[in-house]
Structure formats: structure tokens, C-alpha cells
C-alpha positions in Angstrom: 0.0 0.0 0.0 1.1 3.5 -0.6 0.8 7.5 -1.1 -2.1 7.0 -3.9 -4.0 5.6 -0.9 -4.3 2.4 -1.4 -6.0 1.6 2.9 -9.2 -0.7 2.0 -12.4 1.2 2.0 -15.6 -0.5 2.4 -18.2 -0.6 -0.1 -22.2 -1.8 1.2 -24.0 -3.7 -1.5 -27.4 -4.2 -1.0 -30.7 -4.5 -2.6 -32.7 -8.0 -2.9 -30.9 -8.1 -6.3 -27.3 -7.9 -4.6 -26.3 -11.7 -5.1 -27.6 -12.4 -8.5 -26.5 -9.2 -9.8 -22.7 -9.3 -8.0 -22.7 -13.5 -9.5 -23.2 -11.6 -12.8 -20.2 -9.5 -12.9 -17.3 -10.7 -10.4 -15.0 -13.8 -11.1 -16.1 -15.4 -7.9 -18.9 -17.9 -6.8 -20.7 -14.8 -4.8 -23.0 -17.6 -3.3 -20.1 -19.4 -1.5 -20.2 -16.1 1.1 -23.3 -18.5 2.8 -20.5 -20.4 3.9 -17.1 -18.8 3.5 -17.4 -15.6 5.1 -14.5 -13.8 3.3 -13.7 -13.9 -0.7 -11.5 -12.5 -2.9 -13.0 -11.6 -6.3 -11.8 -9.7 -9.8 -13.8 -7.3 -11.7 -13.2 -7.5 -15.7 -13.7 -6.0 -18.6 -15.2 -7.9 -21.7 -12.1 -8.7 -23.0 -11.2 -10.4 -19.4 -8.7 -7.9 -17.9 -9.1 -7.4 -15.1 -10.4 -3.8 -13.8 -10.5 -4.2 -9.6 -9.3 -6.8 -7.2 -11.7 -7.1 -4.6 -12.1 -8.8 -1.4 -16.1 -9.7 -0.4 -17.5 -10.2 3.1 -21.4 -11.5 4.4 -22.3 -9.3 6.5 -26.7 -10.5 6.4 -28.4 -8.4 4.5 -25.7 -6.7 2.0 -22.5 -7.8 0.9 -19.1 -5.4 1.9 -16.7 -4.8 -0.7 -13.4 -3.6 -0.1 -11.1 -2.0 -2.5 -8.2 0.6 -2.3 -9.0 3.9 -1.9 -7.7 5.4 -4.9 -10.4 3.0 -6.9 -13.5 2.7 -5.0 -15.6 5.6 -5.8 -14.9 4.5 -9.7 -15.3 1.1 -9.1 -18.7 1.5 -7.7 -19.8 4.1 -10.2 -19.0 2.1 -13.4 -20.3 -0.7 -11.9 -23.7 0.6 -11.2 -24.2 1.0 -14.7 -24.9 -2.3 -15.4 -27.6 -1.9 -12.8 -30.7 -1.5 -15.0 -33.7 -2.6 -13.3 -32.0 -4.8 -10.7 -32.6 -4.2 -7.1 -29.2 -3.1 -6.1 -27.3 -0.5 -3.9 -23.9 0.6 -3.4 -22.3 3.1 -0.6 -19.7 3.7 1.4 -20.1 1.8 5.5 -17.1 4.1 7.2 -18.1 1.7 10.3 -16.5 -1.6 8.9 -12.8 -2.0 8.2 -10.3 -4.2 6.7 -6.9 -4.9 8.3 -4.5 -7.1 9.0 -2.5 -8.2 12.2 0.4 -9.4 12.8 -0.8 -12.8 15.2 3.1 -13.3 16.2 4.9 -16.6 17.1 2.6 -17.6 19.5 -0.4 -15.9 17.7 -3.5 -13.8 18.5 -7.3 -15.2 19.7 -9.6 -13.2 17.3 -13.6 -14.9 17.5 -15.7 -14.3 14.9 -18.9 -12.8 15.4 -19.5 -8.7 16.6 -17.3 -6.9 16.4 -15.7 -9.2 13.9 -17.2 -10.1 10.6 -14.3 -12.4 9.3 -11.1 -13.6 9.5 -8.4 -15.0 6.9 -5.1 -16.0 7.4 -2.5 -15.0 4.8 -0.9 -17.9 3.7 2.9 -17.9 3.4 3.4 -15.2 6.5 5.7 -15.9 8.7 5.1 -14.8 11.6 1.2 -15.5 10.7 -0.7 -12.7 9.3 -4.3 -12.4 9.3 -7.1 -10.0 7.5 -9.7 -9.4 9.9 -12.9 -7.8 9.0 -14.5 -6.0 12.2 -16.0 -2.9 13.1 -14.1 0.4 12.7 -14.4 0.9 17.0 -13.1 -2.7 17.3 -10.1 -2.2 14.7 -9.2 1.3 16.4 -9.5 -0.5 20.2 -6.8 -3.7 18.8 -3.1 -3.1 20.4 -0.8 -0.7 18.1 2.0 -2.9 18.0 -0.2 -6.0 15.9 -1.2 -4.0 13.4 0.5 -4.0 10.2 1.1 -0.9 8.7 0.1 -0.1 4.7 4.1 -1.1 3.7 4.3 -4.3 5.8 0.8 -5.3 4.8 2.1 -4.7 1.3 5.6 -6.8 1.5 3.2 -9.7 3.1 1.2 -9.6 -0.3 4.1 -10.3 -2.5 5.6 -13.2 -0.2 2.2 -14.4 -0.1 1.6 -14.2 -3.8 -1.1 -12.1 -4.2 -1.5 -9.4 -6.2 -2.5 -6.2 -5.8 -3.7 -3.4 -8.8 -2.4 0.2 -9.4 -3.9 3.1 -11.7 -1.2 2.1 -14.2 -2.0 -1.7 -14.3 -6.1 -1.5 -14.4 -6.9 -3.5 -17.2 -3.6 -4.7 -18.2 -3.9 -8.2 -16.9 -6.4 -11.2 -17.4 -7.2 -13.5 -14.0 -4.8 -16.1 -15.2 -1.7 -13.5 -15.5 -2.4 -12.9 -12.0 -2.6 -16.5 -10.4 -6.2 -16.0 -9.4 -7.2 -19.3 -10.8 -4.9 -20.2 -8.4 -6.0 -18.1 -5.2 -9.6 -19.8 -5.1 -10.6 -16.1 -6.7 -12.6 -17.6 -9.7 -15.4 -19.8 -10.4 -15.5 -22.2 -13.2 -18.9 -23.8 -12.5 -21.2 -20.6 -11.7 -22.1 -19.3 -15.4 -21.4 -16.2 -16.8 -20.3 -13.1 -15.9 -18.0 -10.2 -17.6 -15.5 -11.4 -18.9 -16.2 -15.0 -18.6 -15.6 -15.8 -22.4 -12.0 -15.1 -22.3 -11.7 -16.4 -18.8 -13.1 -19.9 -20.0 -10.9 -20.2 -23.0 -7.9 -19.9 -21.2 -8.5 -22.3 -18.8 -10.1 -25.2 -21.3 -7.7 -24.3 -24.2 -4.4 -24.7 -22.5 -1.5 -23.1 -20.6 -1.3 -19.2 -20.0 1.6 -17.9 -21.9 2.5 -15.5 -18.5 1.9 -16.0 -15.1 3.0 -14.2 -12.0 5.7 -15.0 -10.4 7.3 -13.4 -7.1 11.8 -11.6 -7.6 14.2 -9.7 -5.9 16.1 -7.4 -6.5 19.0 -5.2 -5.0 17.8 -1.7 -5.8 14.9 0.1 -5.2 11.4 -1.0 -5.3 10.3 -0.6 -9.1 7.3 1.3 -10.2 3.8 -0.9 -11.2 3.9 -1.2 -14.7 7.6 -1.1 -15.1 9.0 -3.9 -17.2 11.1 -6.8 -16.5 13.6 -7.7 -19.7 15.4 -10.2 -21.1 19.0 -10.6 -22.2 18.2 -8.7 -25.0 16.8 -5.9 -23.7 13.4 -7.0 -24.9 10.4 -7.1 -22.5 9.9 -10.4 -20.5 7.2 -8.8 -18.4 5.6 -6.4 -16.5 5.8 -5.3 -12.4 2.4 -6.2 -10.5 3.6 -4.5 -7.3 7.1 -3.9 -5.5 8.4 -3.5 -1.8 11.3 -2.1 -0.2 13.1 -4.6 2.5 16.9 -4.7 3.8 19.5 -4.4 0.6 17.1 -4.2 -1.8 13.1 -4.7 -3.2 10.7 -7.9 -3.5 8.4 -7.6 -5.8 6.1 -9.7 -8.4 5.8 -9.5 -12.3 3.7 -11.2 -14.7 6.4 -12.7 -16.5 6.8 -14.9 -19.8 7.0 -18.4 -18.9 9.4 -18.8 -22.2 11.5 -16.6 -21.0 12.1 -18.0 -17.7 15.4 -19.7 -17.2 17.7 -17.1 -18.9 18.9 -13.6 -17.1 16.1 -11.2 -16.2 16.4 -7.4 -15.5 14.5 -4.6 -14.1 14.3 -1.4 -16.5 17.6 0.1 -14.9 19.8 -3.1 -15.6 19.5 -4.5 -12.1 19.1 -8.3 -11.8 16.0 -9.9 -10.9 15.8 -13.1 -9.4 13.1 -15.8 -9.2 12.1 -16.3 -5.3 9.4 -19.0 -4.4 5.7 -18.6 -4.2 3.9 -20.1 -1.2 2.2 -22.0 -4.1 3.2 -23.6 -6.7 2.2 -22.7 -10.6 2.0 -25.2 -12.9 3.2 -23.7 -16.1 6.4 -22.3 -14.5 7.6 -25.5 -13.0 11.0 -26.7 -14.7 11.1 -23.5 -16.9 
């Protein structure tokens, strides 16, 4: 997370139309929320890039969407306009928020229920991080020191493996570049929804051609939408998001699987190596 305010903000969807008409334009199962309380979604565009990355809690009678800051007002304006005659509502509940703690070694007891909606641990964090969803009064009441702030929240991500968008990356990326397939953040059994052509064919009709995949580097954290290169100088791929840590950056990059193996590079020359994922994908193992 960082200056372009990137802190969740929380989104209310309701309506009686809030579940058919969310099923009919997010990646996810939006019925699953009956019994998984928190869900990571994608918003796309017809052509299946994806617009917003969003995470979706039950919360009753609406739905809560968060997104960063810098995207919600948008996100909730363009999507509104496929609306039409459905029974649906969006605004903005300043009395729910998303965060994430650090549990420590010996971790932290959390129950569901008032004043907490959800909980998700972030797989991959060492010590174990978790997302908790929970009223703002609760959030604001939780010890200083377990809180995460925006850049450690944001170094978690990458280690973790899961992506986050920027204004220069919105629609430059289908679900599959991304791993989401592979984060439980699409549906291939629900039906359609925007996007879902695209989506479909690249899972049915074989291997994506670029997938994410986590580096480091020993400079500074590159800019979203900077480009990885080859030995040539040609472009092997393209930043997702980037962190600073000790002697260097982290960071992950939709990357050509063909050109994994050889010498890769961030725009100013500096090396970048491949570092594990948390989980594996498929297409990049033995490249």
C-alpha cells in the first residue's frame, strides 16, 4: 500500500438483487459467502482484464466490498451502470474495516462474530498474518504494536503471492496472469459473468503464456507497470507490485513463462531473481 491511498475502504452492497447481480459480474462464486465468510473476487472487462481486485464479506443483508481507496468511488460508479432494473445499492459503511495483524509466534485469539465479521489467514506469512474484517471501533481498540502498517501489509502480499492493482496496471492483466485461478478467486462452474468468455478459453484451451511469479532485487522498489527484460533488452514482463526490504526490493511480475530460465532485469539493468511462491504454478515449474 502506498501515497495514492491504497488503505481498503468498504463498499455496502445491498438490494434484494445484490447476489444475482454481483454473480453476474465478479469472477467469484458470490454464493459461497453462505458459507465462506470472506472472498477475494476480480472485476473484468469484456475482454477479461481485469479492472478491480476485490475482497467480499457476508455481512446479512448486504454484501461489503473492499477495494483501495484510490479505486473505489470509480469502481462502484461504473459498476452501477450495469444496474438496469435490478434491485441493487452501493455506498460507502465508514463503520467496517479491513486490516491485518500481525498474530506473532505464539499468535492472537480473534472470534468471529460482533465486532468481527471475518477472519483470513495469509498464507505464506511468517510470523502468521491475518485479514480481519471488524467494526471500525473494534479495529481502532486492537493493540498498536499488531497491526500491520500499509508497507508491511504490502511486502506480506508479495511473499504471499497475491496481487494487488495500481492506476497504471487496471486493465492490463487477465485472472490467469495474475494467479487467481490459483488463489480460489474464480469460479468455473457458476455461469457467466463479464469477462467469462476469455476467462473460460484460457483455462479449457491450454497453458497461460505469462503467469505471475514473485523476484528480488537489490535496488529500489520498481514502479507498477515497469517492465522486466530479457537478455536482449526485450520485455519479458511487466511489475504487479514492489516493496522495499533490507539491501534491496521484493516484488512480483507477470512474466513470460518462455523466457524463464535465462537472465532477467528490471528497466535500470538491475538483476532480478526468481524467489518461491507459497504455491506452486504449474506452467512455470522446470522452466
Amino acid at each position: 500500500m502506498n501515497a495514492i491511498s491504497d488503505t481498503p475502504v468498504c463498499l455496502a452492497v445491498t438490494g434484494a438483487d445484490r447476489i444475482g447481480f454481483l454473480q453476474g459480474q465478479l469472477t467469484q462464486d458470490v454464493q459461497r459467502l453462505d458459507r465462506d465468510p470472506i472472498l477475494t473476487a476480480a472485476w473484468c472487462n469484456p475482454k477479461g482484464r481485469v479492472i478491480a481486485l476485490v475482497t467480499l464479506v457476508s455481512d446479512g443483508d448486504r454484501v461489503l466490498a473492499f477495494l483501495p481507496g484510490w479505486q473505489a468511488d470509480d469502481f462502484a460508479e461504473r459498476l452501477l451502470r450495469y444496474r438496469l432494473r435490478a434491485d441493487v445499492h452501493i455506498a460507502a459503511e465508514p463503520g467496517v474495516r479491513l486490516a491485518a495483524v500481525d498474530s506473532g509466534p505464539g499468535g492472537v485469539q480473534l472470534p468471529e462474530g460482533e465486532p468481527v465479521l471475518a477472519i483470513r489467514p495469509l498464507p505464506g506469512s511468517d510470523p502468521r498474518v491475518m485479514e480481519i474484517c471488524a467494526t471500525a471501533t473494534h479495529v481502532d481498540e486492537l493493540d498498536p504494536d499488531t497491526l500491520l502498517s500499509c508497507a508491511a501489509w504490502n511486502l506480506a502480499c508479495i511473499r504471499a503471492g497475491r496481487p494487488a492493482l495500481h492506476p497504471d496496471t487496471v486493465e492490463a492483466f487477465t485472472p490467469h496472469m495474475l494467479n487467481l485461478d490459483l488463489l480460489d478467486a474464480i469460479s468455473f462452474g457458476k455461469g457467466c459473468y463479464t469477462g467469462q468468455e476469455v476467462v473460460a478459453r484460457t483455462e479449457n484451451l491450454g497453458r497461460p503464456s505469462r503467469r505471475m511469479l514473485r523476484f528480488a532485487a537489490p535496488t529500489a522498489a520498481p514502479a507498477p507497470g515497469s517492465r522486466l527484460l530479457d537478455e536482449t533488452g526485450g520485455t519479458a514482463g511487466t511489475v504487479v507490485q514492489a516493496a522495499p526490504v533490507d539491501g534491496g526490493s521484493e516484488l512480483l511480475a507477470v512474466a513470460s513463462i518462455k523466457q524463464l530460465g535465462g537472465a532477467l532485469s528490471l528497466e535500470d539493468g538491475t538483476p532480478a531473481a526468481e524467489k518461491d511462491l507459497p504455491y506452486t504454478v504449474p506452467e512455470a515449474e522446470g522452466a
